[in-house]
C-alpha positions in Angstrom: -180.7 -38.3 46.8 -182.7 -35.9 44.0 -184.8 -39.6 44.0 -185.6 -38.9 47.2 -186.2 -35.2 46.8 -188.0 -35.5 43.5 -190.6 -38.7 45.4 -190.8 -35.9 48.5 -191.9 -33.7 45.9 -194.4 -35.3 44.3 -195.8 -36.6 47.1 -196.2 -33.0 48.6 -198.3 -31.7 45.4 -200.2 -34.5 45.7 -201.3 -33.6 49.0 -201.7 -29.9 48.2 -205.4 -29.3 48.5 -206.7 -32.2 50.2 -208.3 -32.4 53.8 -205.6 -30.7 56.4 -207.4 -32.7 59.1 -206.3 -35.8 57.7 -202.6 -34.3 56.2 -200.0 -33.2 58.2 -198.4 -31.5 54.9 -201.7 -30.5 53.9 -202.1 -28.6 56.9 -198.9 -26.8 56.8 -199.7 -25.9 53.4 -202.4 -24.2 54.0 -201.0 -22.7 57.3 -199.2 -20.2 55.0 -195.0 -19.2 54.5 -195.0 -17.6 57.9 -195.6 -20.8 59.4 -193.3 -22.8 56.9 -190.6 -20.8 57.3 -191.0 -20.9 61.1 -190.8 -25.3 61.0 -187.9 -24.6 58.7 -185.6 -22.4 60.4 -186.7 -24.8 63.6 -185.8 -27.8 62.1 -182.3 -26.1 61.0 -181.9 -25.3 64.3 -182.3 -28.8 65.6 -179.7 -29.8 63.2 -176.9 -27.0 63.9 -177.8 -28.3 67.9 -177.6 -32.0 67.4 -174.1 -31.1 65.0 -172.9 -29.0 68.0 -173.3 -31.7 70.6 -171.9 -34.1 68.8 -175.2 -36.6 68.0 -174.9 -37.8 64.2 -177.9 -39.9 64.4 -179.4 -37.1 65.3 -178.4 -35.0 63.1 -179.2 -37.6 60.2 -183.1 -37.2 61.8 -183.0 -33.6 61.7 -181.8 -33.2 58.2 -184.5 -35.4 57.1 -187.2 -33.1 58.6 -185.4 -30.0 57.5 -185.6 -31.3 53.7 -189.2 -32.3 54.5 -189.7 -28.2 55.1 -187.6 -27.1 52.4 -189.5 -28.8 50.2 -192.9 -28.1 51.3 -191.7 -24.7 51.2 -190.3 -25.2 47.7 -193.9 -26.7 46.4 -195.9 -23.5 48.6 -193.0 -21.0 46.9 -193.4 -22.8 43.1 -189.7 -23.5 43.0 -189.0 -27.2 41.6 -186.1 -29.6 42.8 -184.9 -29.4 39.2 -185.0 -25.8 39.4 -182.7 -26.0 42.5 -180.2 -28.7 41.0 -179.8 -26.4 37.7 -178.3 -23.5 39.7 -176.2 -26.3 42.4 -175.1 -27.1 38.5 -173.7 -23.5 37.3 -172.7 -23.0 40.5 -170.4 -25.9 40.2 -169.5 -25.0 36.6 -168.0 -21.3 38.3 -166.6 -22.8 41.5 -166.4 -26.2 41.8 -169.2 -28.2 44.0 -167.5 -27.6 47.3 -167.6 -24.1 47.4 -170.4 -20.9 48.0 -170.9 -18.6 45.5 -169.1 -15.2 46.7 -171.7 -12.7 47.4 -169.9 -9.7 45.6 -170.7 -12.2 42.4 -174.5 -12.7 43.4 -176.9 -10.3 41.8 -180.3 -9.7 43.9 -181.9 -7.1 43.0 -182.7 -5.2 46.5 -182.0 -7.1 49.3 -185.0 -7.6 51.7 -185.1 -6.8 55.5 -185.0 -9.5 58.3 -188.0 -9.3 60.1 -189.2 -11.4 63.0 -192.0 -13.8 62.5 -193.4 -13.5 65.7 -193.2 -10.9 68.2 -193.7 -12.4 71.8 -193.2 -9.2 73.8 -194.7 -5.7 73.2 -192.2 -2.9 74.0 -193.3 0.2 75.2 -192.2 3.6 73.5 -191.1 6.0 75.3 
């Protein structure tokens, strides 16, 4: 699989740049994070859905696009596959590969505030 990933990769940088009437990936590249993270979260959606109701091929699609994303994401964000399999690697060191790191052991410096991408509705103030 980090075949596949690294290919996706690769293939995504070498896009970067080029005509985004002509590159679906280009496009979304230049279409900015907002935008990314929206096809993203979408896409993981799909998958939690097709999981849900019980459609593995479908879930097997989905899971393709939402790597598609991530990694577009990952190439927009500067973050490498390797980069990503390093810290899958210490992780498995601590924990063992089947298990989440336990948040009271994750250091972040600040966490950041959820905030909606898009606001459909304008609320009034009262």
């Amino acid at each position: 699989m980090t075949d596949s990933v690294a290919r996706l990769y690769d293939a995504v940088i070498a896009v970067r740049g080029t005509d985004p009437t002509k590159s679906r990936t280009a496009r979304l590249l230049r279409a900015g994070p907002d935008k990314m993270g929206k096809k993203l979260a979408e896409e993981a959606v799909e998958v939690v859905i097709d999981a849900m109701r019980g459609h593995p091929e479908a879930v097997v699609r989905e899971s393709a696009d939402l790597l598609y994303n991530l990694v577009v994401l990952w190439v927009h964000s500067g973050v490498h596959p390797n980069d990503v399999w390093a810290e899958m690697q210490r992780r498995e060191l601590m924990f063992g590969i089947a298990e989440k790191v336990p948040k009271n052991l994750v250091q972040v410096p600040s966490r950041r505030k959820v905030v909606a991408l898009e606001s459909r509705r304008v609320r009034k103030r009262r």
